[in-house]
C-alpha positions, 0 to 999 in steps of 0.5 A: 508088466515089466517084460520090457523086451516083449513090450519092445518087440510088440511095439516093432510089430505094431509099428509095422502093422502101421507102416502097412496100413491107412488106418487112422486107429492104428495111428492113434493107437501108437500115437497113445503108446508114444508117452510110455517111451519116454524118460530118463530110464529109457533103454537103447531098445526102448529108444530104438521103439520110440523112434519107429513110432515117431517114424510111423507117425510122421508118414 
């Protein structure tokens, strides 16, 4: 809660663990984690995560 660089660095690691998987849950799971992105107050970082999710979820 409130460590946004660790959040952001978990949230590239998960996004790759999905680029290397077929799993649907994994998927769903980033899919959930996509809203928490978004916002005014959205950082670069948090921008740059959004956007490998988006990434991820679009392949």
């Amino acid at each position: 809660m409130g460590d946004l660089t660790s959040a952001v660095e978990y949230t590239h690691h998960a996004a790759d663990a999905a680029g290397q998987t077929q799993s649907n849950r994994v998927r769903t799971q980033l899919a959930q984690l996509y809203p928490y992105t978004v916002g005014r107050s959205a950082t670069r970082t948090v921008g740059e995560a959004r956007a490998r999710i988006r990434e991820v979820l679009s392949s």
